[in-house]
C-alpha positions as CSV (number, residue, x, y, z in Angstrom):
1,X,-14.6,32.5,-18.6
2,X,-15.1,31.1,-15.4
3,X,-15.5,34.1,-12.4
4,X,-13.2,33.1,-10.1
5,X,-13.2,35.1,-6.8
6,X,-10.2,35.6,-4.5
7,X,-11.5,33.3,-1.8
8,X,-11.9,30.2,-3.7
9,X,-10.9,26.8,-1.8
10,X,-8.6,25.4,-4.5
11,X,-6.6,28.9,-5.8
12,X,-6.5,30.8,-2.4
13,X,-3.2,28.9,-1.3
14,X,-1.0,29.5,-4.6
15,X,0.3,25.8,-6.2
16,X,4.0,25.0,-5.2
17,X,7.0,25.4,-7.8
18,X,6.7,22.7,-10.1
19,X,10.1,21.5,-9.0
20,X,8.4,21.1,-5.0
21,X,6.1,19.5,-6.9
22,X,8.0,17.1,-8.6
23,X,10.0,16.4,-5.4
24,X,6.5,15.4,-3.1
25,X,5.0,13.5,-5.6
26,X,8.3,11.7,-6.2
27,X,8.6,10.9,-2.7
28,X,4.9,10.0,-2.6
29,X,5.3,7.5,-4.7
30,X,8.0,6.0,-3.0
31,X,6.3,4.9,-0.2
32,X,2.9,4.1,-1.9
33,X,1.3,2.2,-4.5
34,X,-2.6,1.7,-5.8
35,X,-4.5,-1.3,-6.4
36,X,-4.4,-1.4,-10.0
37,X,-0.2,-1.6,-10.1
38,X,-0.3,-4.3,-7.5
39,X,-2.8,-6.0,-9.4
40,X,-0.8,-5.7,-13.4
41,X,2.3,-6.9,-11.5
42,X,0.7,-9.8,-9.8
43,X,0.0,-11.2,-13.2
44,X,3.2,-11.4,-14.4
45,X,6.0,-14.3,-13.4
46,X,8.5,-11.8,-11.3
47,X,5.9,-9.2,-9.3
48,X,9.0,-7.7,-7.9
49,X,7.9,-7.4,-4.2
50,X,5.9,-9.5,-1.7
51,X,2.6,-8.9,-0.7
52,X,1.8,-8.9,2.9
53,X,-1.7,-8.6,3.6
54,X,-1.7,-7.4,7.7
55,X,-4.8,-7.9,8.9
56,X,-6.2,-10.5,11.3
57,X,-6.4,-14.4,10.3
58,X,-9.7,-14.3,10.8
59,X,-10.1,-11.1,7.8
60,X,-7.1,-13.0,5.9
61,X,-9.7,-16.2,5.5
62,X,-12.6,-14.3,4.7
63,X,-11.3,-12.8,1.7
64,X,-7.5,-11.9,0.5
65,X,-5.4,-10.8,-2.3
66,X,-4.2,-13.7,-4.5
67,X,-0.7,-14.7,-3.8
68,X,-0.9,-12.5,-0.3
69,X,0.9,-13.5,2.7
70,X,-0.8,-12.7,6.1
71,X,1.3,-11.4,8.3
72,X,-0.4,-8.9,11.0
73,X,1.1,-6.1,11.7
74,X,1.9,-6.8,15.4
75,X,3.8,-9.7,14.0
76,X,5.9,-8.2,12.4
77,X,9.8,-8.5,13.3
78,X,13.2,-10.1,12.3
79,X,11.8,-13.9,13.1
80,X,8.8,-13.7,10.9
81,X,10.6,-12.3,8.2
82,X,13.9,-14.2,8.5
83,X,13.5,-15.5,5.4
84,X,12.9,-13.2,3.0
85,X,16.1,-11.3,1.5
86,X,16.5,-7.9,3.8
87,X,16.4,-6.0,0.1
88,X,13.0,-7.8,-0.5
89,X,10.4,-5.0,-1.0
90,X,6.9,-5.6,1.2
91,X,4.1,-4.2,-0.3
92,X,1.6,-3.9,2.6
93,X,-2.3,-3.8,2.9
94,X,-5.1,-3.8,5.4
95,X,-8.9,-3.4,5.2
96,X,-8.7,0.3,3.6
97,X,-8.8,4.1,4.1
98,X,-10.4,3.8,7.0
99,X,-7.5,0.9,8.2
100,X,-4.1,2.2,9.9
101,X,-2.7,-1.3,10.0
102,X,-0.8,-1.1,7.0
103,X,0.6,2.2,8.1
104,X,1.4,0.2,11.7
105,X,3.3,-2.5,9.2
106,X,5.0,-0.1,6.8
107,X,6.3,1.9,10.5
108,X,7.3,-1.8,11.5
109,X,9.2,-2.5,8.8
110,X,11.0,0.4,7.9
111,X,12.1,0.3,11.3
112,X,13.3,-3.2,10.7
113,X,15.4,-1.8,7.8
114,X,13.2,-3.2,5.0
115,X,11.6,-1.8,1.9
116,X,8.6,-1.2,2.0
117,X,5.4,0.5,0.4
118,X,2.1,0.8,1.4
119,X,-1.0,-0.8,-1.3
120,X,-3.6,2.1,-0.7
121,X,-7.0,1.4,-1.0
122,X,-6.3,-2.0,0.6
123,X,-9.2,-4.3,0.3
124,X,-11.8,-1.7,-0.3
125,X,-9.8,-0.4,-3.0
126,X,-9.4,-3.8,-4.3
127,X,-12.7,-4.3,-4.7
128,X,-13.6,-1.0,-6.2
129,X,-11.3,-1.7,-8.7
130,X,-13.3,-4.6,-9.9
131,X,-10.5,-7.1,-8.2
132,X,-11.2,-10.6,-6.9
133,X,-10.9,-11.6,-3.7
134,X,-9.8,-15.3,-2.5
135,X,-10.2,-17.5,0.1
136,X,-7.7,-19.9,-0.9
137,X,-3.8,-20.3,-1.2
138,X,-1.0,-18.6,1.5
C-alpha cells in the first residue's frame, strides 16, 4: 500500500460530491471541445458546427484546419456572420494553449448571441494529434 501522508498535493483538498462533479464537467464540456472530436466529425457529411479558425490571414495561409473558415477574432460581429443561421454552432480555434484568441472569439460571439465552443489545443493540439494541416481551400 502506497504511504500517503496528510500533505499530499492531490488528496489535501478533499474531491467534490460526485454530483458537483457531474455538474462542472457537464458544463465544461459545453463550452469546449478537443482536437480529436473536431477532427471524427469533420469526416463525416453533416460536421454539425462551423469551424472558425481566428487567427491572423497571414497564420490562416501558413497552415489551417481543413474545411476552416478564417475569421479573426476582432472581426467578429453581426456583418461577418450574417450569414450563417444565428443557431449555427462556431467551433473556434487559434494557435494553442498558449493562444487567448479563441477565448477573445468564443467572448465575441457569445456576446453576439451565438453558439459557440472553443476547439482546445488549437493548432498545436492539432498537430499533436497526428492531424494535417492545409494551405488550401476557405
Amino acid at each position: 500500500m502506497p504511504n500517503l501522508t496528510l500533505d499530499a498535493t492531490v488528496t489535501a483538498i478533499p474531491a467534490a460530491a460526485p454530483a458537483m462533479a457531474q455538474n462542472h464537467f457537464e458544463r465544461l464540456l459545453s463550452l469546449e471541445t478537443d482536437c480529436w472530436d473536431v477532427h471524427v466529425a469533420l469526416e463525416t457529411a453533416e460536421p454539425g458546427f462551423v469551424l472558425l479558425d481566428v487567427r491572423s490571414p497571414e497564420s490562416f495561409a501558413a497552415g489551417h484546419i481543413p474545411t476552416a473558415i478564417n475569421l479573426p477574432h476582432r472581426r467578429i460581429n453581426e456583418r461577418n456572420l450574417e450569414h450563417y443561421p444565428h443557431h449555427a454552432l462556431f467551433v473556434v480555434y487559434c494557435d494553442g494553449p498558449h493562444c487567448n484568441g479563441s477565448d477573445r472569439a468564443a467572448l465575441r460571439l457569445a456576446r453576439l448571441g451565438r453558439p459557440v465552443k472553443k476547439m482546445i489545443g488549437g493548432v498545436t493540439g492539432w498537430r499533436d494529434e497526428g492531424f494535417a494541416l492545409t494551405t488550401s481551400g476557405t
